[in-house]
C-alpha positions in Angstrom: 0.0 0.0 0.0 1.1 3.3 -0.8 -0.3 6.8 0.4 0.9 10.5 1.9 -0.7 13.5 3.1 -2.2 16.1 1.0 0.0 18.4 0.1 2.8 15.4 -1.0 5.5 16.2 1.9 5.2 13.1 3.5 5.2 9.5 1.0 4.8 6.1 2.8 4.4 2.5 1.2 4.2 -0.7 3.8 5.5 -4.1 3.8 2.8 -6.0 4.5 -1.3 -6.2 5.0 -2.3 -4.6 7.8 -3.0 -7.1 10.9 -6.6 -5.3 11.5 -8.2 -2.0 10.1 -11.4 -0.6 10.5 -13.6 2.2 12.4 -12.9 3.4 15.6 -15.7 5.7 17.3 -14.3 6.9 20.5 -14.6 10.6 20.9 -11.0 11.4 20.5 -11.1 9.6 16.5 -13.5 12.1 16.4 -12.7 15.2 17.4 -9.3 14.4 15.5 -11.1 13.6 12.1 -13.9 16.3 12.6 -16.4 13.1 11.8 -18.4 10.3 13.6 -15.3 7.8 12.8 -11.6 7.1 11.5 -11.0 4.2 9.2 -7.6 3.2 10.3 -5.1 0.4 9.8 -2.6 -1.0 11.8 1.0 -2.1 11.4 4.2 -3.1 12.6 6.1 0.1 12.7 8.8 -2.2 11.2 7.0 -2.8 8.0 6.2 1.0 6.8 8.5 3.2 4.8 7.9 7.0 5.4 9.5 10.1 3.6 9.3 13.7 4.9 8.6 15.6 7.8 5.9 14.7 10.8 5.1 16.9 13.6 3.1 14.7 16.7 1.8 15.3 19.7 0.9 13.3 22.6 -2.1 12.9 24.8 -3.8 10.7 27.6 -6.5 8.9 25.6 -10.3 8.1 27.3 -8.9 4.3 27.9 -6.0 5.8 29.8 -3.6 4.7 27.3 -0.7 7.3 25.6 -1.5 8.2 22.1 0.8 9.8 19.6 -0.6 11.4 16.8 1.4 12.5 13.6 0.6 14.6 10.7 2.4 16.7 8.2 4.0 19.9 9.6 3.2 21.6 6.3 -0.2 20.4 5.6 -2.1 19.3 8.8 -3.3 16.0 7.1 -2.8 13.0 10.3 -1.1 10.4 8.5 0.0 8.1 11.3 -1.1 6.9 15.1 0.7 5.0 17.7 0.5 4.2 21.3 3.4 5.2 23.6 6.8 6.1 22.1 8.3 2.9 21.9 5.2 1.1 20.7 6.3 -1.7 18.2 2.7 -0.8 16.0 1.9 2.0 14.1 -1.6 3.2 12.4 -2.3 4.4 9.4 -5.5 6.4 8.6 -7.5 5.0 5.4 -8.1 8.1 4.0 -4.5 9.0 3.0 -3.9 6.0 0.5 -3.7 6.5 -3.0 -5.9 3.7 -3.4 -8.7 3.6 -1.5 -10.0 0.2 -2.7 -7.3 -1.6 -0.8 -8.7 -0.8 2.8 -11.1 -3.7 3.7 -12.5 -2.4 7.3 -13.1 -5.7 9.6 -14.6 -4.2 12.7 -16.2 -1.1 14.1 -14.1 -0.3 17.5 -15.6 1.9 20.8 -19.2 1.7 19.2 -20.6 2.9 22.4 -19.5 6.5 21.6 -21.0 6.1 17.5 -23.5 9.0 17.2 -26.5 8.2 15.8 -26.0 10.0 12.6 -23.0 8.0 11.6 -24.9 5.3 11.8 -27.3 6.2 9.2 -25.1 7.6 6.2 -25.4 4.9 4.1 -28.9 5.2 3.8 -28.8 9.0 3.3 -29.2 10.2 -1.1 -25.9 10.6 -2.9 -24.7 13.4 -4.6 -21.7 12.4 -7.2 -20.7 16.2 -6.9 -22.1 19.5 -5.4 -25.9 19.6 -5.6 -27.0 22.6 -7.1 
């Protein structure tokens, strides 16, 4: 799999399949992401290849757990997740691969926090662009 960030300054390409992906609804996925979920993937760090610059920050996640986030320092896009520094995995958020057929979500994660509304937009009409 291949992917970056939006503006280009970071590239990545992995290894291997991830060992798990899918949807994660706890609050800080969302605030993060702006939406109901993240689709996300997750690796060993050991079998992704990154170029260019990430900026991260840390915090204490609802679970109690560390959480690192990265994104690109010029263009704000998250590109990657892990657990504390150290942490032998590393996530990668669906969104940013250049082909977004190869991310095959297995399970929804902290469905307790899912608001109602993301539950419904498959149901919802579709627009292929703009409506007028």
């Amino acid at each position: 799999m291949k992917g970056g960030c939006h503006c280009g300054a970071i590239r990545y390409q992995t290894r291997r399949a991830p060992s798990y992906s899918g949807f994660c609804h706890c609050r800080d996925c969302q605030r993060i992401t702006g939406t109901g979920h993240c689709c996300y993937m997750i690796f060993d760090r050991s079998d992704v290849a990154a170029t260019g610059s990430c900026r991260s920050y840390q915090t204490v996640a609802a679970s109690g757990n560390i959480t690192v986030r990265h994104f690109c320092d010029t263009c704000g896009s998250q590109i990657f997740g892990s657990g504390a520094p150290g942490d032998p995995r590393l996530t990668i958020y669906a969104g940013t691969l250049d082909d977004l057929s190869e991310f095959t979500p297995t399970e929804a994660i902290f469905t307790r926090s899912r608001p109602e509304w993301d539950r419904a937009a498959m149901a919802l009409a579709e627009c292929e662009a703009l409506p007028d």
